[in-house]
N, C-alpha and C positions, 0 to 999 in steps of 0.2 A: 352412411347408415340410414339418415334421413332421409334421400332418396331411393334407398333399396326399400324401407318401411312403405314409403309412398305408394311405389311400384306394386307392392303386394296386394296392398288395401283398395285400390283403387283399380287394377289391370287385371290382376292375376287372379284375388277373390271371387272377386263380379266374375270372369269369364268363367271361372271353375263351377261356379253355382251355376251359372245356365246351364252350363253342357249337361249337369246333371239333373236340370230341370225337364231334357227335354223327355217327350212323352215313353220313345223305347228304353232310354235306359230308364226314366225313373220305376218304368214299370218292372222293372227286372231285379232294382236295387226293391222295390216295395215288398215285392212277393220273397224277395230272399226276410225279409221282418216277418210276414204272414206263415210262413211253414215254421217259423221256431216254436210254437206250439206241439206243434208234430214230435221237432228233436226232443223237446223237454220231456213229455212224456216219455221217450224211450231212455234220458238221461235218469229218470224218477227209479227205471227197472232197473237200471247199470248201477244204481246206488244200493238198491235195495240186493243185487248179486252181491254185494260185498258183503252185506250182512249173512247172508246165504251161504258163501263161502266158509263162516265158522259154526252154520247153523241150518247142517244139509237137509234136516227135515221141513224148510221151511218151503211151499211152493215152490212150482217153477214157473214165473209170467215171463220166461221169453219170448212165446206167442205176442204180448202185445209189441215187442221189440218188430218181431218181425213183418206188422202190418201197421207200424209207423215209420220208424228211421229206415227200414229196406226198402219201404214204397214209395219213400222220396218222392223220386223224381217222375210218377205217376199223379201228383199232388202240383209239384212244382210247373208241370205245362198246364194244368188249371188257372193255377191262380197267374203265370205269368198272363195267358190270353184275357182273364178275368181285370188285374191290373191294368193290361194296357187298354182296353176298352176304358175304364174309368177315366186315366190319363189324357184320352185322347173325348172324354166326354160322350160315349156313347154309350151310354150306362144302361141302353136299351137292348141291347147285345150283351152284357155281361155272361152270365150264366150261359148261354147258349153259344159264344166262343170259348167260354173255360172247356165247355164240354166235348166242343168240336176239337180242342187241343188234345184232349185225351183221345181220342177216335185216334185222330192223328201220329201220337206219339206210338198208341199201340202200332198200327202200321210200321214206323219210323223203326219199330224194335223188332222187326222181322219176325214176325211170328209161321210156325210151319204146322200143315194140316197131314192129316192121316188120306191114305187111298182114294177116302170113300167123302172128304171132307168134310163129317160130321163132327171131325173131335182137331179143337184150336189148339194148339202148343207153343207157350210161350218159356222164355229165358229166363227163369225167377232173378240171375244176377241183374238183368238188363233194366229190372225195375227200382233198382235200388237208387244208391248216392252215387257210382259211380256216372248213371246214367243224367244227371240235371243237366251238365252241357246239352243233351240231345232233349230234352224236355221243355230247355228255354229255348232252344231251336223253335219245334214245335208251336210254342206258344207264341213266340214271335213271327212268325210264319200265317200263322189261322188270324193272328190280330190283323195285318199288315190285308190280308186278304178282305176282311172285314171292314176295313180301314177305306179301304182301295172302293168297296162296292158300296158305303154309305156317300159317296162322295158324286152316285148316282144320282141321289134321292129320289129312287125307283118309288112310283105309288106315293110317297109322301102329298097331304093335301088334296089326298081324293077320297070325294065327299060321297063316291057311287059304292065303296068297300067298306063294310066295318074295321074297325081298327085290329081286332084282332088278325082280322081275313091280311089285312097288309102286313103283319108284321111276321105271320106265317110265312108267306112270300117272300120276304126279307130279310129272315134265314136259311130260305132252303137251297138261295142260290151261293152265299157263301160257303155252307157246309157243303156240299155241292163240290163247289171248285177245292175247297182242302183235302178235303177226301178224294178225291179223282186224283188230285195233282200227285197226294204221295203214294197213292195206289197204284197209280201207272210208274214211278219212279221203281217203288221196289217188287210189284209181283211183275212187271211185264220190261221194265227196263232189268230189273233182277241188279239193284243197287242195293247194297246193307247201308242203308245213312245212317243206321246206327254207328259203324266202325268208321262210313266215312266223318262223321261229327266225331268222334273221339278221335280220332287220328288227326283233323285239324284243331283240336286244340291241344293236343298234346304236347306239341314245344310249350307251350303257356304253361301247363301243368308242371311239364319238368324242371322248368325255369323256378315256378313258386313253391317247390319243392326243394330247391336247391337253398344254401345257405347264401349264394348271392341275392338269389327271390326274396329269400324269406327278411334279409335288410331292407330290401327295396319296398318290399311292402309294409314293413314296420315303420321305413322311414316315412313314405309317401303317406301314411294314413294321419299321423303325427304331425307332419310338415302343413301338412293340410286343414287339420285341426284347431294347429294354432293359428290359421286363419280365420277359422269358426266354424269351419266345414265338418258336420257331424262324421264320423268313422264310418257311421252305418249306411252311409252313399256308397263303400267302396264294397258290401256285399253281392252284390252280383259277380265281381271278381272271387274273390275269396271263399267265397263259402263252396261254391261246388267242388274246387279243390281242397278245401278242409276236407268234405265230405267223404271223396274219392279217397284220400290220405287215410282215415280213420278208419273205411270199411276196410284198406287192405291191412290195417293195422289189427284189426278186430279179428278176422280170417285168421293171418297169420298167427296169431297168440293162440286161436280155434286149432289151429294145424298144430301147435306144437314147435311155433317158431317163436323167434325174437321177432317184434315188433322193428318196422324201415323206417319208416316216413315218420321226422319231424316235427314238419309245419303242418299243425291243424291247428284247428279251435280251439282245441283242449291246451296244446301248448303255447298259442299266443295271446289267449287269453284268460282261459281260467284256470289253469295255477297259480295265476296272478304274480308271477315274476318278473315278464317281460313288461306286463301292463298293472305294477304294484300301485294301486289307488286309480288306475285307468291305463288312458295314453299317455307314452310319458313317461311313466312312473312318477306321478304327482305327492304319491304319498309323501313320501321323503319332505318336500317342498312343505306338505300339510304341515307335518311335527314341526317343523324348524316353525312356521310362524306362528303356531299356537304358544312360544317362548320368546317371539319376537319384542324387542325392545318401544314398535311402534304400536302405537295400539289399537290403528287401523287396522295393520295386519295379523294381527294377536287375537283381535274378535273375528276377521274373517276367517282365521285357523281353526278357533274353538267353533266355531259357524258350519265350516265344512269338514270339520275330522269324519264327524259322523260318516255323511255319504263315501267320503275318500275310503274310509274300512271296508266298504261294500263296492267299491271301486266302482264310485259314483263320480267321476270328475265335476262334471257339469256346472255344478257352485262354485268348485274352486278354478274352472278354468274363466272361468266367465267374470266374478263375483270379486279375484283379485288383483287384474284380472293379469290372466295369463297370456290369453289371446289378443294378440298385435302386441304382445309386450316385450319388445328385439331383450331385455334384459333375463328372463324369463326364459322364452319361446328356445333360445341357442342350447342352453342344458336339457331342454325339452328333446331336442333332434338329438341330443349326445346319448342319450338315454336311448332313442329308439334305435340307435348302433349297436351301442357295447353292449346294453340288453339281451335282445337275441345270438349274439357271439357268443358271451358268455355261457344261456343257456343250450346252445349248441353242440358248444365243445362237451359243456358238461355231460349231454345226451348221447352224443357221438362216444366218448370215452369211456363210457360205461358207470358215471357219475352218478347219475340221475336215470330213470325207466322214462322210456319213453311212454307216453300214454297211449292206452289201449282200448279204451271208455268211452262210452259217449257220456260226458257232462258240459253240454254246454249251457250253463250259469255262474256268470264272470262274476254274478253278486256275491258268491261263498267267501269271506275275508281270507286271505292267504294269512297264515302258512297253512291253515285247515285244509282250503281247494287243494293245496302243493302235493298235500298229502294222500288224499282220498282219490284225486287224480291219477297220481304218478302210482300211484300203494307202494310208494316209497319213503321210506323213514327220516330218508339225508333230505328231503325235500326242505325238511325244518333248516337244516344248516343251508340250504341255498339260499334261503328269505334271507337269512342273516348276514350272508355274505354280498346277496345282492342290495339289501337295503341299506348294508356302511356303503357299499360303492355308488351307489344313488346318491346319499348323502354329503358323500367329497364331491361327487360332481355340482351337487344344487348349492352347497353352500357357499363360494366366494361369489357366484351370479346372485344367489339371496341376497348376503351382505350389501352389496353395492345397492341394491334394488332399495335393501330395507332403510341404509344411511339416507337413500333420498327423500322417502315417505316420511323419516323423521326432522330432514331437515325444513319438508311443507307441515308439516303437524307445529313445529314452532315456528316458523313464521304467521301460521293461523292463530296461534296462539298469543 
């Protein structure tokens, strides 16, 4: 176990924090942080339609629904172009790549003109969440190009051009080459990258859709965590597929169907079942040590109940700590199993509703999220059923954990 510990902390930490340090993913994992503003607000109307639903005279702001969470991924090739500039320190391009990404993406979604080409037609679906795969495309694409032609340093350090006059220059030829590049791809090659970028990630999608995905990513995010690795590095994976998930979910319920897909947001996160007090399922862990016989771990319980309610890990994984704690961390990964399984089957069976809402705020304390999410009732007996079985799993790893804390507390003493 000593050298499995070792290995982790020392080989496998380190390496996993670069890879995500480096400049295109972090900028992909950053800007999936920067558009959750966008979702909230659409989450704020999805809340307020509930209200609505027993109280028809009250407005309808679907409108702003659908020029935040539909235009996604009209946002998302912004800010990824705009991230990776920062990332890569070119913070003098910012703005003027985010923007060239959008030029781009539009292109990239095939838009079609009338006779006479005075009137543009585009794909309202194409703007939405399904489309972010083709947005980070985009954006990674116009950086990358941007990237490539600062490394010129065309006109830099000449004293004959004002500085503005150069740095005109030094946009016009990277917008330039992105724009040409995908305009010769799809009005003259007659390529839809739009379908071709969904169609390549599409095994990916289907994969984290699937109840084997939806482990693997439960587990790996967990696994990772209790390395120290924050969750929110692995959104650039996950969220475009939450996304994708929810909108056909959304439709569907529109159309007069049952909700398909699963694995979103909404059910990996804020119902707060799978992730009750966080990753994990910490809470469980919380209560046991706020009763704990050691009194180290009895004030760090009363310490972090708080946040762990608002499934705030952060104090209690750090603070107890959890992370690198092989005593700890093993019921930690047990959890990000049977978690998901169980809310699975439940879903699948016809147990539980599958969510159809966009609420993505993991802060709401479960069983409330459970419920206003799923607008299912049994939601209450799921906390309950899922948080005894949290607590057989945390409790004999607790115990062991706790007899040692008490056995340094008297020795200290």
């Amino acid at each position: 176990m000593n050298k499995f510990m070792d290995w982790l902390s020392c080989v496998l930490a380190p390496a996993t924090k670069k890879v995500f340090s480096l400049p295109y993913i972090a900028a992909v994992s950053s800007a999936m942080q920067k558009i959750l503003p966008f979702i909230l607000t659409g989450s704020v109307i999805y809340i307020y339609n509930v209200f609505r639903a027993f109280i028809p005279a009250l407005p309808n702001f679907d409108v702003i629904i659908n020029y935040t969470f539909r235009f996604l991924a009209l946002i998302v090739a912004f800010v990824v172009a705009a991230q990776l500039m920062e990332k890569l320190d070119l913070q003098k391009y910012l703005v003027n790549a985010g923007l060239t990404a959008i030029l781009v993406f539009m292109i990239f979604i095939v838009p079609s003109y009338d006779e006479t080409g005075a009137t543009i037609m585009f794909t309202y679906a194409r703007f939405g969440p399904a489309a972010m795969f083709v947005a980070i495309v985009a954006g990674i694409m116009v950086g990358f190009i941007y990237h490539m032609y600062s490394k010129l340093h065309f006109l830099e350090n000449n004293d004959t051009l004002p500085d503005f006059v150069s740095e005109w220059f030094n946009n016009i030829f990277p917008i330039l080459a992105s724009v040409a590049i995908s305009a010769v791809l799809v009005f003259k090659a007659g390529i839809d990258i739009y379908q071709v970028i969904i169609d390549a990630f599409m095994p990916i999608q289907n994969f984290l859709l699937s109840l084997p995905g939806m482990l693997t990513l439960s587990f790996v995010q967990v696994f990772f965590f209790s390395l120290g690795i924050s969750p929110w590095v692995w959104g650039a994976i996950r969220n475009p597929v939450f996304a994708t998930a929810l909108a056909a979910n959304i439709a569907a319920v529109a159309a007069g169907q049952n909700p398909e897909y699963i694995v979103t947001y909404e059910t990996m996160f804020a119902i707060g079942l799978i992730t009750m007090g966080g990753q994990g399922a910490p809470l469980p862990l919380n209560l046991l040590m706020c009763r704990s016989k050691s009194k180290r771990l009895k004030t760090m319980g009363r310490i972090c109940i708080g946040p762990s309610i608002f499934n705030i890990s952060e104090p209690l994984m750090y603070g107890t700590p959890v992370v690198f704690n092989p005593m700890l961390m093993v019921p930690m990964w047990i959890n990000a199993l049977l978690g998901p399984v169980m809310v699975w089957a439940a879903m699948s069976l016809g147990f539980l509703k599958i969510p159809a809402m966009s609420l993505q705020v993991s802060q709401i304390p479960a069983p409330i999220s459970t419920v206003i999410v799923t607008q299912d009732m049994r939601g209450l007996l799921w906390f309950v059923v899922l948080l005894v079985v949290y607590l057989v799993i945390w409790y004999p790893f607790f115990k062991v954990y706790e007899k040692e804390e008490i056995e340094k507390e008297a020795a200290a003493a």
